[in-house]
C-alpha positions as CSV (number, residue, x, y, z in Angstrom):
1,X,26.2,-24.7,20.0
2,X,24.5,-23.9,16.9
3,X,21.6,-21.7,16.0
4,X,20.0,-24.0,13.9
5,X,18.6,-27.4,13.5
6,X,18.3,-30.1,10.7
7,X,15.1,-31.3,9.6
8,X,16.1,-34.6,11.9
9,X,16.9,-32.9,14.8
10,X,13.9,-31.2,15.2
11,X,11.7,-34.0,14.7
12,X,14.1,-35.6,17.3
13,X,13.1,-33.3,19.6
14,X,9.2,-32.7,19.4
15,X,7.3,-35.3,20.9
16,X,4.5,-35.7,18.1
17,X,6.1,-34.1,15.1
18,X,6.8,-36.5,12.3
19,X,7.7,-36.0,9.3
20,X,4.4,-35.9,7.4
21,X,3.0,-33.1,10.5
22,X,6.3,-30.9,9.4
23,X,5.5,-31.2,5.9
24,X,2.3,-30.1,6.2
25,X,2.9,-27.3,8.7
26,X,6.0,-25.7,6.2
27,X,3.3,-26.4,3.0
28,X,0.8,-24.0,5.2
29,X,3.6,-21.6,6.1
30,X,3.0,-21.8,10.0
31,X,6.9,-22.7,9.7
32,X,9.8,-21.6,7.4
33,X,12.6,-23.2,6.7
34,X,15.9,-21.5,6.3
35,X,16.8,-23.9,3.3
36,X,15.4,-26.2,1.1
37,X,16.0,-29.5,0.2
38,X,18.1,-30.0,-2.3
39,X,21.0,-28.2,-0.4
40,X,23.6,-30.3,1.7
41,X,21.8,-30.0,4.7
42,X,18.1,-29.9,3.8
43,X,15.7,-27.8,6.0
44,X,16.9,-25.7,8.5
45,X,15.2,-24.4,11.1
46,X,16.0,-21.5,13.7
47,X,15.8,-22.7,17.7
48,X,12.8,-20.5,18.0
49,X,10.9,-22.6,15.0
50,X,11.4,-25.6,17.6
51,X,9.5,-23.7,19.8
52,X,7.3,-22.4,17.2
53,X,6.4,-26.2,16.1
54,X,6.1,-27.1,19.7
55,X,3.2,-25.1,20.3
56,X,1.6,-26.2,16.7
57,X,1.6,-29.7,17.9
58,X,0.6,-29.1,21.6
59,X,-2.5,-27.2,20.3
60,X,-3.6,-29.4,17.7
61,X,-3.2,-32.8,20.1
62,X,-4.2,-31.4,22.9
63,X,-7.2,-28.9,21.4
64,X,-7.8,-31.2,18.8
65,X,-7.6,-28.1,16.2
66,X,-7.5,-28.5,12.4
67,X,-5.4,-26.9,10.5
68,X,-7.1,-24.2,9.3
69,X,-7.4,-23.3,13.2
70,X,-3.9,-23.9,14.0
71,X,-3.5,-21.3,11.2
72,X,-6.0,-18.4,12.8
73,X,-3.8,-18.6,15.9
74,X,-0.5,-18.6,14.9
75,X,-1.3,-15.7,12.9
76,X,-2.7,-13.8,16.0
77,X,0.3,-14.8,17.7
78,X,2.4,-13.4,15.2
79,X,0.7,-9.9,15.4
80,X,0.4,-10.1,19.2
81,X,4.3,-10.9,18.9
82,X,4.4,-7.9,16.4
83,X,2.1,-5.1,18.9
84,X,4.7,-6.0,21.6
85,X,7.7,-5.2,19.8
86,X,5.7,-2.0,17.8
87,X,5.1,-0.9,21.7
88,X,8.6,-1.7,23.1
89,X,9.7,0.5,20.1
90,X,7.5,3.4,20.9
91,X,8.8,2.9,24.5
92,X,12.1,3.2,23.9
93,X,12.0,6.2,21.6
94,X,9.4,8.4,24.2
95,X,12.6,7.6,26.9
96,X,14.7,9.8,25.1
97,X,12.3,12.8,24.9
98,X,12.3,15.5,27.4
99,X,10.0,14.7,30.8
100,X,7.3,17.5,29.7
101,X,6.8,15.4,26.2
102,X,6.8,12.4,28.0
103,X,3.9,13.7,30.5
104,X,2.0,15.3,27.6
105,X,1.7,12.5,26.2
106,X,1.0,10.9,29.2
107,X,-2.1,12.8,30.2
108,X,-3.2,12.3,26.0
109,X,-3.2,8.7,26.7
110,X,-4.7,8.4,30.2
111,X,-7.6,10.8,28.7
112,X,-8.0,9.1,25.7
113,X,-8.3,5.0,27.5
114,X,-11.7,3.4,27.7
């Protein structure tokens, strides 16, 4: 099983994606392609792009959004996407720290929370 999908492939296999949607989506970078056309196989995408482009089409059929909508959420997406992997990070780095660091910090965070 591959990683990636052709252009086709993943038109294929969205319900409401056609050609001219893709096009659009890629023009306002909600999607990137791994390659361009113009190389044997055209556009690639990665398997989470199909997912990517599933939600993109389920939000503007079934919200009736715009583009220019569609946009404003995927970017939020993107840097909720980015928090959780910035927190994960901080995580995994305070788990190798000694257990009087870990409850310093802790205590810093419980006194500093709303």
């Amino acid at each position: 099983m591959t990683d990636h999908l052709t252009e086709a492939e993943i038109i294929a296999a969205i319900p409401g994606l056609t050609p001219t949607r893709l096009i659009a989506f890629i023009e306002a970078e909600m999607v990137i392609p791994l390659a361009q056309e113009g190389t044997a196989k055209g556009r690639v995408f990665h398997r989470i792009d199909r997912v990517r482009l599933e939600l993109l089409c389920e939000l503007a059929d079934d919200l009736d959004l715009d583009e220019t909508a569609l946009g404003v959420i995927i970017t939020l997406i993107d840097q909720l996407h980015a928090a959780r992997a910035d927190v994960l990070a901080l995580t995994r780095a305070l788990q190798s720290e000694p257990a009087e660091v870990r409850a310093r910090i802790g205590a810093a965070l419980i006194r500093s929370a709303p």
